[in-house]
C-alpha positions in Angstrom: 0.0 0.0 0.0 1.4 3.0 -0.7 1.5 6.4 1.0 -0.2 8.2 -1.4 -3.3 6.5 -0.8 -3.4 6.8 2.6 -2.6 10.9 2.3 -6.0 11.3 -0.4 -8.2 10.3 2.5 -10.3 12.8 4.1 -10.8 13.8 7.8 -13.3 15.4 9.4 -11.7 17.3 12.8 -14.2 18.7 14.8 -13.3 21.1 18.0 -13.8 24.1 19.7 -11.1 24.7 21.4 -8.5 27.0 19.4 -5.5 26.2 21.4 -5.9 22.7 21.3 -7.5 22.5 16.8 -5.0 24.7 15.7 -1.6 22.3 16.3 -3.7 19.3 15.9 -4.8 20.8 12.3 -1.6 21.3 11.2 -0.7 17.6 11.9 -3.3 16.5 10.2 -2.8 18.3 7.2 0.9 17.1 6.8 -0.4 13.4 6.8 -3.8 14.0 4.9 -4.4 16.3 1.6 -8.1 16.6 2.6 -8.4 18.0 6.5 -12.3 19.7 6.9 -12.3 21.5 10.0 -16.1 22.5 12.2 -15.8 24.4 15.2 -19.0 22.5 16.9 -21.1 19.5 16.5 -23.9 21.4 14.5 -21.0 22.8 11.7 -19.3 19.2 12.0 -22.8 17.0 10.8 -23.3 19.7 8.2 -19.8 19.0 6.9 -20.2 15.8 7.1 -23.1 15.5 5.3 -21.2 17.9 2.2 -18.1 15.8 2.4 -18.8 12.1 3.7 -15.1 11.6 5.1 -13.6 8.6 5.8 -12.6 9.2 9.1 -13.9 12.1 12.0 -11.7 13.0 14.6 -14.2 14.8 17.1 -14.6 16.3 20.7 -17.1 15.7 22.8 -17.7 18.9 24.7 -19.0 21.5 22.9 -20.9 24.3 23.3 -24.9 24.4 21.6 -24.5 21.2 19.7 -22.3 18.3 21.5 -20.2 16.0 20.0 -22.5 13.2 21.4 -25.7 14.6 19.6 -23.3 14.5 16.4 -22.3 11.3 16.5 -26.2 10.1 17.0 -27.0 12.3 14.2 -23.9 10.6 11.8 -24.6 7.4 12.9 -28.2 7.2 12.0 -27.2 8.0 8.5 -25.7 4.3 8.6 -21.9 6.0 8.5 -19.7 3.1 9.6 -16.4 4.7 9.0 -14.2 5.1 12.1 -14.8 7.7 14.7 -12.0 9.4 16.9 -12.9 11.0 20.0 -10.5 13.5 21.8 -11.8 14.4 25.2 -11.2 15.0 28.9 -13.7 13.2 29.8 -12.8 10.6 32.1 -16.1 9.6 33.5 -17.5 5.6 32.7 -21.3 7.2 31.1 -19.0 9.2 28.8 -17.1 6.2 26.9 -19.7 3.8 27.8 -22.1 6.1 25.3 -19.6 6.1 23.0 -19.0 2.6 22.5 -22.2 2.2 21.9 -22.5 4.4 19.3 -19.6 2.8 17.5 -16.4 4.7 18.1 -13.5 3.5 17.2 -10.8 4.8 19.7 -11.3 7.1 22.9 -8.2 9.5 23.6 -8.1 11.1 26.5 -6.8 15.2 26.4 -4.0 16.0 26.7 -3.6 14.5 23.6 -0.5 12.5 23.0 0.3 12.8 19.0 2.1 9.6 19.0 -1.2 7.6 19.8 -3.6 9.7 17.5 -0.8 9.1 15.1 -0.8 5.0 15.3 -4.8 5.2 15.2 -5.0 7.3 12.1 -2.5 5.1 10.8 -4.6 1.9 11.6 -7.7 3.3 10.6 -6.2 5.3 7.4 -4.8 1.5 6.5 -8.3 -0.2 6.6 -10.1 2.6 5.2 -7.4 2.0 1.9 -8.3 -1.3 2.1 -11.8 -1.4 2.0 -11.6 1.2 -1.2 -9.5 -0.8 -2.9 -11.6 -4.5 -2.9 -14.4 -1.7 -3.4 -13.6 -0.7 -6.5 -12.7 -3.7 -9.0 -12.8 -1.4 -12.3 -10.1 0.6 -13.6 -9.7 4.5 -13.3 -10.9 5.1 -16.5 -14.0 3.6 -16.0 -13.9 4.6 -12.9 -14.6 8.3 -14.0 -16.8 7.5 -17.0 -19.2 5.5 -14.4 -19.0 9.1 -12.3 -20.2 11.2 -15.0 -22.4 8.8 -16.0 -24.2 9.1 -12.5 -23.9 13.1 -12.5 -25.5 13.4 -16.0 -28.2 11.2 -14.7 -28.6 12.8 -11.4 -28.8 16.0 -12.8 -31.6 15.4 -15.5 -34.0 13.2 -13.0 -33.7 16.8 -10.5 -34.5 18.7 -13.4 -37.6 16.8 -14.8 -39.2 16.6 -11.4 -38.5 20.4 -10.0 -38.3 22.3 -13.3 -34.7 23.3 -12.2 -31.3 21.5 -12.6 -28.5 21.6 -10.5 -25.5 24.2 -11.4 -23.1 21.4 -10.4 -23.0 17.2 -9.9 -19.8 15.8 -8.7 -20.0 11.9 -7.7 -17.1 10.1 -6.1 -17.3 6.3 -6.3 -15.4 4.8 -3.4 -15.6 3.1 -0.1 -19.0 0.9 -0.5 -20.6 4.1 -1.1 -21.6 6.9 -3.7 -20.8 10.4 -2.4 -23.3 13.0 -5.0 -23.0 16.8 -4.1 -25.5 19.0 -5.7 -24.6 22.9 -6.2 -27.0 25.4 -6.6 -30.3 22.8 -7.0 -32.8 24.5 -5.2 -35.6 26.1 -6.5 -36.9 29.8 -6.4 -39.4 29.0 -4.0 -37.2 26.8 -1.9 -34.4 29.6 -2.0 -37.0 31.7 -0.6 -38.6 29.5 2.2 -34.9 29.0 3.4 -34.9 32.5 4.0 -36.7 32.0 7.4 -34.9 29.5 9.4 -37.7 27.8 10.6 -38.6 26.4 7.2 -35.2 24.9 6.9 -36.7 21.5 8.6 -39.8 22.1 6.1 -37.0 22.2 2.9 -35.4 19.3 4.5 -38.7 17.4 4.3 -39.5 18.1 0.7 -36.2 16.9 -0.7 -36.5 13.7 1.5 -40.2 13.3 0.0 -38.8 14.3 -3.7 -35.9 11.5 -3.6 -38.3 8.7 -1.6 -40.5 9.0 -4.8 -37.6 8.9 -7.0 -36.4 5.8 -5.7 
């Protein structure tokens, strides 16, 4: 396996602490091209959601949105990529939550690089595997299969809303299909949005357009 597999994975680093995300970032981002950084739990799931990474590093304290209630949230999605947390909590009810939501490895702040190191190393390793026995076509086809799906996506959102997308990029990889959309909604949608409290009532609509689309 080589390195430059491992360094095209992206991380999702989630923390609201500036003293402690700014020297952490920077070790990411010598280790991984593709670092996303959220500031709370609430920024992190909507990152998430744009980016799909293959592996979230997260606290668990923050302020307004925890990194608890972002894990629930991620998890429900059925996300099943490995999930870091850095936190000084020490308390049983803490990890025990954690483990049952799935998390991969528990590190305790202060936090010591060398052991975030040999986790994102492990993890990084396994998440290169999976993508690998994933993906049993060549890079050519590879691509053509991705545009393929964007040209596709982006006429079925057109015929059923009268408006197509500005932009459709689709990544084929770990036992998934990552679609962003740019610039999809509608004039009226744009304008509901506009309040925040329709935001949930947008949210509902797309999930209603792409259930009947199935």
């Amino acid at each position: 396996m080589e390195q430059k597999d491992i360094w095209n994975l992206k991380v999702l680093y989630v923390e609201d602490e500036a003293d402690t995300s700014e020297p952490l970032i920077r070790f990411l981002k010598r280790r991984f091209s593709k670092v996303i950084v959220a500031k709370d739990g609430r920024e992190g799931y909507r990152k998430f959601c744009e980016t799909f990474p293959d592996i979230i590093i997260t606290d668990l304290l923050m302020q307004d949105f925890s990194g608890i209630e972002m894990i629930e949230k991620i998890r429900a999605t059925g996300y099943a990529n490995p999930i870091i947390i850095t936190s000084a909590l020490r308390d049983i009810e803490s990890i025990v939550k954690t483990v049952d939501l799935g998390v991969s490895k528990y590190i305790i702040k202060p936090i010591k690089l060398k052991e975030l190191e040999a986790s994102l190393h492990h993890f990084a390793q396994e998440a290169v595997k999976s993508e690998l026995h994933a993906l049993n076509f060549s890079e050519t086809e590879k691509k053509n299969r991705e545009a393929t799906i964007s040209y596709l996506i982006s006429a079925i959102i057109k015929k059923h809303t009268g408006k197509g997308p500005k932009d459709v990029k689709v990544f084929i990889g770990n036992d998934r299909i990552e679609v962003s959309c740019i610039n999809a909604l509608t004039i009226l949608e744009n304008a509901l949005l506009g309040v925040e409290k329709n935001i949930s009532f947008v949210e509902h609509i797309r999930i209603l357009l792409y259930d009947v689309l199935k």
